[in-house]
C-alpha positions in Angstrom: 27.4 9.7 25.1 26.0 13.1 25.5 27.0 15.4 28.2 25.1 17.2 31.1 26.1 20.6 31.5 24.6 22.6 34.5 24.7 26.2 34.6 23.4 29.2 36.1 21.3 31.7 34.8 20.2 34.9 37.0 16.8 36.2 36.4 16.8 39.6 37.7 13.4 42.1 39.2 15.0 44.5 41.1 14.2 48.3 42.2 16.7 49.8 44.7 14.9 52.3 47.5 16.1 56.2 47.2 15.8 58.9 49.8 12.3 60.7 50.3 11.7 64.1 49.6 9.6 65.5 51.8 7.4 68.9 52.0 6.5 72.1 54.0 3.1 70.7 54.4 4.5 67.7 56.7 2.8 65.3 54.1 5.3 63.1 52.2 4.8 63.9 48.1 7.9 61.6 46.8 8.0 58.0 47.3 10.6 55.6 45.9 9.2 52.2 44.2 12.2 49.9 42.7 13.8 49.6 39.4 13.4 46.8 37.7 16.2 44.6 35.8 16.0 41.4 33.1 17.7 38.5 32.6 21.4 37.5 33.5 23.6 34.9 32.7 26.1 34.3 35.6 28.3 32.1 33.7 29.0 30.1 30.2 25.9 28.8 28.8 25.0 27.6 25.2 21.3 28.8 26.1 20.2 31.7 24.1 17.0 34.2 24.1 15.1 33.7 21.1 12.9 36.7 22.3 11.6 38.3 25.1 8.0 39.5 25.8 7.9 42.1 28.2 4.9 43.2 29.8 3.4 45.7 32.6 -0.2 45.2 33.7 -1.0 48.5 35.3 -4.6 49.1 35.9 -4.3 50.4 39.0 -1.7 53.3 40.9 -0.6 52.8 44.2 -2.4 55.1 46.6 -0.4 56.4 49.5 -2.4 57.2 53.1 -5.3 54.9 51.9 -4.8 51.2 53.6 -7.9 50.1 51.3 -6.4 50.5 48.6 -6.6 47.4 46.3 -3.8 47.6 43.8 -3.1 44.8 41.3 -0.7 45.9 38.7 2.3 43.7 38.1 5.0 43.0 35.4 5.7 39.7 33.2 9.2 38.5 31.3 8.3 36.1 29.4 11.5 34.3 27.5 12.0 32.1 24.8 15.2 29.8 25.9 16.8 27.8 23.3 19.4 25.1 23.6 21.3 25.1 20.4 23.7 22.6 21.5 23.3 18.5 21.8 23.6 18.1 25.0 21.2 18.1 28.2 21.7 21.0 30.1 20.1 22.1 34.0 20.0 25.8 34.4 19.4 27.2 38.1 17.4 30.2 38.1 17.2 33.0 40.3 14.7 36.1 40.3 15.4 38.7 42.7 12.3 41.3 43.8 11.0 43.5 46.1 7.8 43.4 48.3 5.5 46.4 48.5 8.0 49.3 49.3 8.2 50.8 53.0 6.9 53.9 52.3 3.9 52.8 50.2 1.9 51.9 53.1 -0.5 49.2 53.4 -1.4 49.0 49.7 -3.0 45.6 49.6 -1.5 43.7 46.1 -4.6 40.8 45.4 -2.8 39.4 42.7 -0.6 37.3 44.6 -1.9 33.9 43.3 -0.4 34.8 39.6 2.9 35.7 41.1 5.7 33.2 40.6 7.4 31.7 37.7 6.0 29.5 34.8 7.2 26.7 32.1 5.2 26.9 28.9 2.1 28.3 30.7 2.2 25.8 33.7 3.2 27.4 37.1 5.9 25.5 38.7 7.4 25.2 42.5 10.2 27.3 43.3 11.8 27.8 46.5 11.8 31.7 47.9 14.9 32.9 49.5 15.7 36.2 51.3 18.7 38.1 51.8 19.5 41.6 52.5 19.0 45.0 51.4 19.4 48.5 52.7 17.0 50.6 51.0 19.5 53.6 50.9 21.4 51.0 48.4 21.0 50.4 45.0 20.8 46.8 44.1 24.4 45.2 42.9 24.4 42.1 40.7 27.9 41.2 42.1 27.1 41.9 45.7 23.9 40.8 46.2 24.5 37.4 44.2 27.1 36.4 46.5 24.5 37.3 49.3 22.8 33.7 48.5 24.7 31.3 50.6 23.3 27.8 51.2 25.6 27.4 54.5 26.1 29.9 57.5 27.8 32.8 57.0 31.1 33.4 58.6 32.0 36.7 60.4 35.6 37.3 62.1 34.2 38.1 65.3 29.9 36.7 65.5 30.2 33.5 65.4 27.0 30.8 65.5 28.3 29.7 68.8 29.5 33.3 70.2 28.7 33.3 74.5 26.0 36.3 74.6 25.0 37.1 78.3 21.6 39.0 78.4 20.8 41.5 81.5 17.3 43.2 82.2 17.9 45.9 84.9 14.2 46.8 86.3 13.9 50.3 87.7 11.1 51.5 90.4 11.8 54.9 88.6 11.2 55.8 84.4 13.9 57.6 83.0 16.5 55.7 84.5 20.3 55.8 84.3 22.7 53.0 84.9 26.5 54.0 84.7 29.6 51.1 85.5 33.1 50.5 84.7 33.6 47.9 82.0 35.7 48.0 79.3 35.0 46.4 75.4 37.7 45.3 73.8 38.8 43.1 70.3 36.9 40.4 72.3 33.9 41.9 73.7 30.8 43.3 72.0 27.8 45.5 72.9 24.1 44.8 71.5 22.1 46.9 73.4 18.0 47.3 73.4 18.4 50.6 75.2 20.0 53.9 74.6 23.9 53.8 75.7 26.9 55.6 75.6 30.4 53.9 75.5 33.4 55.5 77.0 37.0 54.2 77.1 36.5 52.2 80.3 32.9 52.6 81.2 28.9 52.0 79.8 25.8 54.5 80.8 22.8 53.1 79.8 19.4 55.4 80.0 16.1 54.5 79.7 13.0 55.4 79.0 10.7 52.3 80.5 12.2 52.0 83.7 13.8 48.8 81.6 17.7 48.8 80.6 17.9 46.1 78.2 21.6 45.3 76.7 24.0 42.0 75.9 27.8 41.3 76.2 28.8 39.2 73.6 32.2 37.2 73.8 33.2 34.2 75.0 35.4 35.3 77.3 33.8 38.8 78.8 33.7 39.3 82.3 30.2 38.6 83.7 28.7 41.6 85.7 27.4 41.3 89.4 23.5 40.1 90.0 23.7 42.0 93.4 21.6 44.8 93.4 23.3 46.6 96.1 26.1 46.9 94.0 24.6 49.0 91.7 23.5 51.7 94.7 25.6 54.4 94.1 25.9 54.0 89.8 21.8 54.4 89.2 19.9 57.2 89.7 17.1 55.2 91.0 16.2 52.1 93.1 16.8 48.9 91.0 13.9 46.3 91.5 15.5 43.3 89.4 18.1 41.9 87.8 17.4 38.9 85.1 20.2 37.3 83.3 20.4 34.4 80.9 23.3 33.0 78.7 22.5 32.2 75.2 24.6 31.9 72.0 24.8 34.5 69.0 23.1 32.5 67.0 20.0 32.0 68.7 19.9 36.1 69.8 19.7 36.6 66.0 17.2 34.0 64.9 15.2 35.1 67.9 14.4 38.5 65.4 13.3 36.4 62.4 9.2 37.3 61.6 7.1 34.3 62.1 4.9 35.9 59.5 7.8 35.3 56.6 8.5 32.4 55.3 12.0 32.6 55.8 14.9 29.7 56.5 17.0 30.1 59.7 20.1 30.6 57.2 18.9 32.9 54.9 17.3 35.2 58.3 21.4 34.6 59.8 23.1 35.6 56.7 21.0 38.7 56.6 21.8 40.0 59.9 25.9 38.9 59.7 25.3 41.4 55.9 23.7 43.8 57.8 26.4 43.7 60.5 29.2 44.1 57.8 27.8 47.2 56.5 26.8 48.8 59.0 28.7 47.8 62.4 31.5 45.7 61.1 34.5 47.6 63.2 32.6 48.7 65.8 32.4 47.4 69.3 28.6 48.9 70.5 25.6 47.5 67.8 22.0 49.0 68.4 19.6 46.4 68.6 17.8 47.1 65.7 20.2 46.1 63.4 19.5 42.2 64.4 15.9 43.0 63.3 16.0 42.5 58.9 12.6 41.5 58.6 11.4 44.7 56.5 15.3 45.3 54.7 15.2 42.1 52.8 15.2 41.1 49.1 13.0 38.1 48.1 14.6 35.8 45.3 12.6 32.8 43.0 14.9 29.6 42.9 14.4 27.1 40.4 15.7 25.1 37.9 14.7 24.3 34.1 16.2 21.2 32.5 16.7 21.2 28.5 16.8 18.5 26.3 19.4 19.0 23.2 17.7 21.4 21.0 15.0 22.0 23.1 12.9 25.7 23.0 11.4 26.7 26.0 8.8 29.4 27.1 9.8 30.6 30.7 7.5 33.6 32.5 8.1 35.1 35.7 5.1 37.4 37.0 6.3 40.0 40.0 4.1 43.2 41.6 5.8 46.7 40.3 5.9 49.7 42.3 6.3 52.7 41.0 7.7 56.0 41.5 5.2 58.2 43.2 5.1 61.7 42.4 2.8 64.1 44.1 4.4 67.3 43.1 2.5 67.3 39.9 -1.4 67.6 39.6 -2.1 64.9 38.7 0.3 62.8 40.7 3.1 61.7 38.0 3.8 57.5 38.4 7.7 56.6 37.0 8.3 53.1 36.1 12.2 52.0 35.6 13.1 48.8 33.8 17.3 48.1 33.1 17.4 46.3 30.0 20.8 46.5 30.1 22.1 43.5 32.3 20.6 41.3 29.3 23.9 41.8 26.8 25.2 39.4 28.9 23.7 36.6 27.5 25.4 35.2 24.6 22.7 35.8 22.2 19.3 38.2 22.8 17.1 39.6 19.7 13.2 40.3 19.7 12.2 42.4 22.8 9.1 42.9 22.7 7.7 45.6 25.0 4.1 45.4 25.5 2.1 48.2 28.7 -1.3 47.1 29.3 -2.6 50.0 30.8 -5.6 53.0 30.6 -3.3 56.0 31.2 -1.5 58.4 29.9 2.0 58.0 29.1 3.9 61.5 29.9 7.4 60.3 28.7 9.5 57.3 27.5 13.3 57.3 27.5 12.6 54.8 24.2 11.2 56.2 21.3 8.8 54.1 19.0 5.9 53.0 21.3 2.4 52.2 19.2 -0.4 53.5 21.0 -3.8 51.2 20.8 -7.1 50.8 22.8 -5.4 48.6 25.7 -2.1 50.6 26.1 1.1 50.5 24.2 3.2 48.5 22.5 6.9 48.2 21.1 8.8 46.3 19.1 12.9 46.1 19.1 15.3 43.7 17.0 17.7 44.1 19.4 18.7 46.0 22.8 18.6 49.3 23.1 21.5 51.4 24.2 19.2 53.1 26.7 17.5 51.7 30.0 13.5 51.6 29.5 11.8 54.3 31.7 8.4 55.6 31.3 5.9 58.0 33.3 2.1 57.4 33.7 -0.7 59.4 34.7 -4.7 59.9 34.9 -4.0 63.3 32.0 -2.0 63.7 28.7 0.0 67.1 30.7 0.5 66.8 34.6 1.3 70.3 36.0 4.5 70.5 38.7 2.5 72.2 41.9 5.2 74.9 44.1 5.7 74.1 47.3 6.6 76.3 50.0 10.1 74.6 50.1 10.6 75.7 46.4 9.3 79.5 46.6 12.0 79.6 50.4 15.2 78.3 48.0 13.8 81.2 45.1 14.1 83.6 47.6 17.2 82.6 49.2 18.9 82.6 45.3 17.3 86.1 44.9 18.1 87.9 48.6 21.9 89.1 47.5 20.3 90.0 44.2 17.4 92.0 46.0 19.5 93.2 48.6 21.9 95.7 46.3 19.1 96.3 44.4 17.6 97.5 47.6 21.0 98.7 48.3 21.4 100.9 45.0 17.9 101.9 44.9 17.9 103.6 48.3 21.3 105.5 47.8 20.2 106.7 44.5 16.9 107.9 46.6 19.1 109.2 48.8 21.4 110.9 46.4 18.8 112.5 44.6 16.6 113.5 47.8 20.4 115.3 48.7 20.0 117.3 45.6 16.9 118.3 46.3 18.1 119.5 49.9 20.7 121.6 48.7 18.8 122.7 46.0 15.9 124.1 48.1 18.6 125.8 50.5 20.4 127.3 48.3 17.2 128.8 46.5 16.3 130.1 49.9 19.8 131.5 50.6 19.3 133.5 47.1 16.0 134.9 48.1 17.1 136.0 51.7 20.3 137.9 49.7 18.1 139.3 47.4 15.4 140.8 50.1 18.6 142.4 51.7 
């Protein structure tokens, strides 16, 4: 009787966010796309890569400060799978990727009909899961794997069930201030909507609305007075109301989720308990914002493919790519990144085929060997490189890197101590030899006044 072995197999589109570099003209000329990543295997597997067929579609650049902008290009992995073995064998899929960066505005991508993943040309259902991502982060296959959990996450302190009492303080004046003694401890927590500042034994709250917004979370925190009065003498101005409501953790948190995203109350949890960990984990105070993931989140493709023993099969994933935007070159400079790397995992890869559709110029490729042709470029590898694959497009063969003031400010900061004793050496050799001219005058009038007598 044969056997059914299930295994899991990580397909992997990832670009991590990087800072911004910004310059003296107040408009932003760097923005960060993501790197992207191939296949992985997560764990034994008698499926191999026959090949791989790599493509980027880029007809189109991403255009910052234009919201029109209708930009379409996208990348395809396309791999051959091959079960060697006689047995059946279910592989579950995943295929993590970004959505339009943060910073690249409201680029419109019309090509999402073709995204998803295919099985011999036919597009099949997947499910899309979320978790999350910092953008100052680069992606981590460990980390980020273990970030797709099909139960609630657990947390040593926010639990799903957690007591959270919510207070609205209502002001008659903006710019208020609210100051009481109250103490958080190992048991008590602050998630607060408005700006606050914790001292050992005591909150201040200010706002900016005439609304102070905040939550005590713990089951067993003490619950504050509802009484106005009793707030006369710790706010700087007249308090006109006092809401409060008692909710759980749980639904605070899922109260953040974007209706607009199709995202499942677990995955939207998990991500703000990640968030929490990395960012808040040992303290007591958490800004509000944190509970808010909606724009910090990595999408993933779930799916499975089912092999029959000796069984080849053709499976394509379609993604957007964003670039690298570089406007400190004229013309603007677009860097792709693709790791090849992660794909030595597998127990067998050869044929990588690596094909860029495209009407540009490319600048620079950190491969060597690319075929250039009416529609783009084209490679052609027996095996992995040692190298990631990295290449720069743009609308000229040469792009020219512009100065900015930024640049010429940091020249002349590395040159002052240089120009300085310069300065410094040319004046007292001035000086020296304005001395000698001095003394030389005077003494030529002392002679001719001795001579006259």
């Amino acid at each position: 009787m044969k056997k059914k072995i299930t295994s899991l197999l990580l397909l992997l589109l990832i670009i991590p966010f990087g800072q911004r570099e910004v310059c003296a003209n107040s408009a932003q000329k760097y923005f960060e796309g993501y790197n992207n990543q191939g296949v992985i295997m997560m764990d034994e597997s008698p499926i191999v890569v026959l090949q791989e067929d790599l493509t980027f579609n880029i007809d189109s650049f991403p255009k910052v400060y234009d919201n029109n902008n209708k930009y379409k290009s996208n990348v395809s992995a396309k791999y051959t799978f091959h079960n060697p073995s006689g047995n059946y064998i279910t592989s579950h899929l995943v295929f993590p990727f970004y959505d339009m960066p943060y910073n690249y505005y409201e680029n419109e991508n019309n090509n999402i009909d073709i995204y998803g993943a295919y099985v011999d040309n036919e597009k099949i259902e997947l499910n899309v899961r979320y978790t999350y991502s910092y953008y100052m982060y680069d992606f981590s296959i460990d980390e980020d794997i273990n970030k797709l959990r099909d139960d609630y996450a657990t947390h040593k302190f926010y639990m799903q069930d957690l007591k959270v009492d919510h207070y609205k303080f209502s002001f008659i004046k903006m710019n208020s201030k609210l100051t009481f003694d109250y103490m958080l401890d190992n048991d008590t927590r602050l998630i607060s909507k408005s700006t606050y500042y914790v001292s050992y034994n005591s909150i201040e709250f200010h706002s900016d609305n005439a609304i102070i917004d905040f939550y005590i979370v713990g089951n067993d925190n003490d619950k504050l007075s509802l009484n106005k009065e009793d707030y006369i003498y710790s706010s700087t101005s007249e308090i006109i109301d006092i809401e409060y409501e008692e909710i759980d953790f749980k639904t605070l948190v899922l109260s953040q989720k974007s209706k607009e995203l199709n995202i499942t109350d677990i995955d939207y949890y998990n991500a703000v308990i990640d968030s929490i960990e990395l960012n808040y984990d040992e303290s007591q105070s958490i800004d509000y914002e944190y509970l808010n993931v909606n724009d910090n989140l990595i999408k993933w493709f779930d799916y499975s493919l089912s092999f029959t023993p000796k069984q080849t099969i053709v499976n394509e994933v379609i993604v957007p790519i964003y670039p690298d935007v570089d406007e400190h070159y004229d013309p603007t400079v677009y860097r792709y990144h693709y790791l090849l790397s992660p794909a030595k995992t597998w127990k067998e890869f050869s044929n990588l085929n690596i094909r860029i559709n495209t009407k540009y110029y490319m600048q620079e490729s950190s491969l060597e060997g690319f075929i250039k042709d009416d529609n783009g470029f084209s490679l052609h590898l027996d095996k992995l490189p040692d190298s990631e694959l990295e290449f720069s497009l743009s609308t000229a063969e040469k792009s020219k890197r512009e100065s900015s003031i930024y640049t010429l400010l940091i020249l002349a900061l590395l040159l002052a101590p240089i120009l300085y004793y310069f300065i410094f050496v040319v004046c007292f050799v001035l000086l020296i030899i304005f001395l000698i001219i001095v003394v030389k005058i005077i003494t030529k009038i002392v002679r001719k006044y001795r001579t006259k007598e």
